[in-house]
Z-matrix of the N, CA and C atoms (Angstrom, degrees):
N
C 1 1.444
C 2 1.532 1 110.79
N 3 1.260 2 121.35 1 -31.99
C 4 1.156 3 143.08 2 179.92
C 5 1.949 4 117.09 3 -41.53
N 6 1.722 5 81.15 4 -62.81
C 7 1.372 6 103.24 5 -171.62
C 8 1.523 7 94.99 6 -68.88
N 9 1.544 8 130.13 7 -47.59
C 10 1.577 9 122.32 8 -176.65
C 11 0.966 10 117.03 9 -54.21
N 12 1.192 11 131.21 10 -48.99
C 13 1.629 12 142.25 11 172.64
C 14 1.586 13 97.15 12 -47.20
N 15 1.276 14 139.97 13 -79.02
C 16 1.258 15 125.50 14 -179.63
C 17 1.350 16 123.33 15 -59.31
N 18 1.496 17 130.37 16 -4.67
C 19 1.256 18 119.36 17 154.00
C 20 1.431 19 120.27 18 -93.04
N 21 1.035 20 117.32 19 4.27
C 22 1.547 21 114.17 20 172.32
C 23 1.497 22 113.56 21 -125.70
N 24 1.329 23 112.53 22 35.45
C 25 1.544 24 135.34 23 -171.57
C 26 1.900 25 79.21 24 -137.88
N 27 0.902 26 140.00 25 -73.43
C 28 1.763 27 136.24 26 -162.47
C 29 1.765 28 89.22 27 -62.25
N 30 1.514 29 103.83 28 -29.27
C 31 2.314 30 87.13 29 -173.84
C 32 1.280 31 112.70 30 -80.13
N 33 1.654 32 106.87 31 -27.29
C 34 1.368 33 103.92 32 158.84
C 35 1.393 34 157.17 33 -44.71
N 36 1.683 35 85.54 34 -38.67
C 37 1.372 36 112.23 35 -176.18
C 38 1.785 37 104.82 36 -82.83
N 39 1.494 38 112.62 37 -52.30
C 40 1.517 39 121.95 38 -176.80
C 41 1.281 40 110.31 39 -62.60
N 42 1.647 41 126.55 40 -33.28
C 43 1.384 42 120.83 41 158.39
C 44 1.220 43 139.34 42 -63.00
N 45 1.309 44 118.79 43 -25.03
C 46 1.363 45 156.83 44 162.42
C 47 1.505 46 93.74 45 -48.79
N 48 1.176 47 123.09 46 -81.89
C 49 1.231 48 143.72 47 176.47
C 50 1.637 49 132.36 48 -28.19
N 51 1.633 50 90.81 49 -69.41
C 52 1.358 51 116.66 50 162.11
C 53 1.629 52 124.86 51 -67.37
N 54 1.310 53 112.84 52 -22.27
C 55 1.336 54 121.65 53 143.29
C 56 1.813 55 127.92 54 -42.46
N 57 1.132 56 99.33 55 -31.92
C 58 1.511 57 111.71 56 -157.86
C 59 1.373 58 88.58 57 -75.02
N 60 1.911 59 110.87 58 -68.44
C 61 0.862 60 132.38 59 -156.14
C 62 1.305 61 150.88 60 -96.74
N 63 1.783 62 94.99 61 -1.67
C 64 1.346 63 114.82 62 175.27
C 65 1.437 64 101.93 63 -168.60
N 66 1.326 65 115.08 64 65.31
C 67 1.497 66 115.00 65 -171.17
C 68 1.520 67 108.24 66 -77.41
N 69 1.016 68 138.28 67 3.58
C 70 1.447 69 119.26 68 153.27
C 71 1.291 70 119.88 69 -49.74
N 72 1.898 71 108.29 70 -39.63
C 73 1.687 72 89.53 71 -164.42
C 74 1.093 73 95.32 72 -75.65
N 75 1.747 74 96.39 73 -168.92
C 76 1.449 75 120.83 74 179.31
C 77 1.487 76 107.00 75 -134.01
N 78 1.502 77 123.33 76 140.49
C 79 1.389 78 120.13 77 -155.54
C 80 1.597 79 87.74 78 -129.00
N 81 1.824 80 93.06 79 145.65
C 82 1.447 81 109.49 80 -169.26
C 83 1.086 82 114.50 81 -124.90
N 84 1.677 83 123.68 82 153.37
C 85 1.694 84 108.94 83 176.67
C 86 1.237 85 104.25 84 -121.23
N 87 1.738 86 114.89 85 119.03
C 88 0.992 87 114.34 86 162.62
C 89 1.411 88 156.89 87 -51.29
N 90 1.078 89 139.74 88 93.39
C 91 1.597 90 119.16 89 -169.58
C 92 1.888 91 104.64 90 -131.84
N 93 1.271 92 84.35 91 166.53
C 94 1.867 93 99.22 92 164.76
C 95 1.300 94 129.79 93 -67.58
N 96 1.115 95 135.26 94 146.71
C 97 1.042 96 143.43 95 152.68
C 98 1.813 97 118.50 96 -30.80
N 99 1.049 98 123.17 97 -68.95
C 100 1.146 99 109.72 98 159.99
C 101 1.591 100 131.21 99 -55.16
N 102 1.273 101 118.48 100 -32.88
C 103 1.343 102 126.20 101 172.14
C 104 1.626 103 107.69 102 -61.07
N 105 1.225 104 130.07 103 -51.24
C 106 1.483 105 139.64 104 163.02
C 107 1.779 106 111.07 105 -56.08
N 108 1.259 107 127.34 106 -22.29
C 109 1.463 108 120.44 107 154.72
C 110 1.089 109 111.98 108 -67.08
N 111 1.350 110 125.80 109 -58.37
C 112 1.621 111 134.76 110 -154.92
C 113 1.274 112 105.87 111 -76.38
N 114 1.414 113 130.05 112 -14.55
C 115 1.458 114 127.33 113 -167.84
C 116 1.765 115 101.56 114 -127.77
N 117 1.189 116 108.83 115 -63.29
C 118 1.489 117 109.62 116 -170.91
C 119 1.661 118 107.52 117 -86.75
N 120 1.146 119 116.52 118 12.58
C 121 1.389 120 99.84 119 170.53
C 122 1.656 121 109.03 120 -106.79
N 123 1.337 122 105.52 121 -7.18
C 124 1.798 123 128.26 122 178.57
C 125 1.662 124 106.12 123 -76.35
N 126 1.267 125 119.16 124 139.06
C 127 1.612 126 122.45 125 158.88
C 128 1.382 127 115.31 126 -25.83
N 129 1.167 128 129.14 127 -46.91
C 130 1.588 129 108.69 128 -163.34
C 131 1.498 130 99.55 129 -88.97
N 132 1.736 131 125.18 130 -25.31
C 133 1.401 132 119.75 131 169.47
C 134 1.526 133 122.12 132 -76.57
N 135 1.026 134 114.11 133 -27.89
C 136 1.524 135 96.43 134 147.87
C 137 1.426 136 135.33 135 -71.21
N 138 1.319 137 141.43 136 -20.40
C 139 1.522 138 152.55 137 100.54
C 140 1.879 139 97.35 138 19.66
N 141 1.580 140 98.85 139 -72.98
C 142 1.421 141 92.34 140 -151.86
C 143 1.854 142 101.56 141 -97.18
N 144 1.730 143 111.74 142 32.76
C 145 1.469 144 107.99 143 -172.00
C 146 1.888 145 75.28 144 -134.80
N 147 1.190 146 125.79 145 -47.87
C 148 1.600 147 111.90 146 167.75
C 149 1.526 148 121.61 147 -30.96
N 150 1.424 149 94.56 148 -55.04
C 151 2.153 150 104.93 149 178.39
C 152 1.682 151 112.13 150 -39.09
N 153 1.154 152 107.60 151 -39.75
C 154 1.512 153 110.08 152 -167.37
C 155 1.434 154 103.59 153 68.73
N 156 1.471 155 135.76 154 35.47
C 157 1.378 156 119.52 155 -166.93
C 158 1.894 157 89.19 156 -119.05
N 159 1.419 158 122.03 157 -5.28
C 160 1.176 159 118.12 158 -177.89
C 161 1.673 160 105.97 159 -124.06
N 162 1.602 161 100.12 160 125.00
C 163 1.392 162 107.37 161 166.48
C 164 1.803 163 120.14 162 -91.27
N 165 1.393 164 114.28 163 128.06
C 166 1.163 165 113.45 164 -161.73
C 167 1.451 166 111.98 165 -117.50
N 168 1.359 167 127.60 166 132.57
C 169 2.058 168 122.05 167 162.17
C 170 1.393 169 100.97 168 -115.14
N 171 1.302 170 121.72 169 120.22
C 172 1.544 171 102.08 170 169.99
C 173 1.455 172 92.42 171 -118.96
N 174 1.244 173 125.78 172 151.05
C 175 1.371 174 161.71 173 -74.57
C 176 1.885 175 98.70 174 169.55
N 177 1.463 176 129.08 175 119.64
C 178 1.349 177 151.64 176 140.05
C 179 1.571 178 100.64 177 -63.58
N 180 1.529 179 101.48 178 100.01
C 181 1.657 180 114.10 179 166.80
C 182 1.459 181 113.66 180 -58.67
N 183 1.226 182 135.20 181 -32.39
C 184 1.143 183 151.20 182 169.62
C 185 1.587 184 115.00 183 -56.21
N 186 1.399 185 119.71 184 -102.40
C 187 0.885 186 126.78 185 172.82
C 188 1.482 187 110.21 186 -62.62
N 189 1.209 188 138.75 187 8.67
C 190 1.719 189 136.38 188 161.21
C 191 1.737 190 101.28 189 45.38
N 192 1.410 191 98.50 190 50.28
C 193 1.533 192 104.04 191 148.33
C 194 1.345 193 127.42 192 -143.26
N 195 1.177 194 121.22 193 147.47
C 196 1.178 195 145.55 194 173.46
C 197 1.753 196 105.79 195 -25.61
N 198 1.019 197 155.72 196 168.83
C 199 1.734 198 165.06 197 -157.59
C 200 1.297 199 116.61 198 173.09
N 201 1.017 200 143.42 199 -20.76
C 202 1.305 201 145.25 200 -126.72
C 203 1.976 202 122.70 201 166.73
N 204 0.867 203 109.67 202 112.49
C 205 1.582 204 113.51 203 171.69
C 206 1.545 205 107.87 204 -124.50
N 207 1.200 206 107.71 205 137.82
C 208 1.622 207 104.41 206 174.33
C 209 1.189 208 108.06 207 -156.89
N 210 1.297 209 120.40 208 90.92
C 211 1.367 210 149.20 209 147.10
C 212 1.402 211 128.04 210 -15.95
């Protein structure tokens, strides 16, 4: 929980940011495949995939591809 909280405290901030300064893009948070089971497939990660306030790619550590986009 630890580690989520500080990654969605740094997307905050870089979106925040990147808002200011180049709001065309669109900023994404990376994670694993397993990291996206263990968190977003749980009640409070769907909580934080309902908001629409987090853009997500998660990524096969293994084979180093992409699986998943969620906008």
């Amino acid at each position: 929980m630890a580690n989520l909280e500080q990654a969605l405290g740094q997307y905050i901030l870089y979106y925040d940011i990147l808002q200011r300064l180049e709001p065309e893009r669109k900023l994404y948070l990376a994670i694993r495949e397993e990291t996206f089971s263990d968190i977003f497939e749980e009640p409070i990660g769907g909580i934080l995939l309902e908001n629409k306030r987090l853009n997500l790619i998660v990524f096969d550590s293994v084979k180093e591809a992409i699986v998943r986009w969620i906008p």
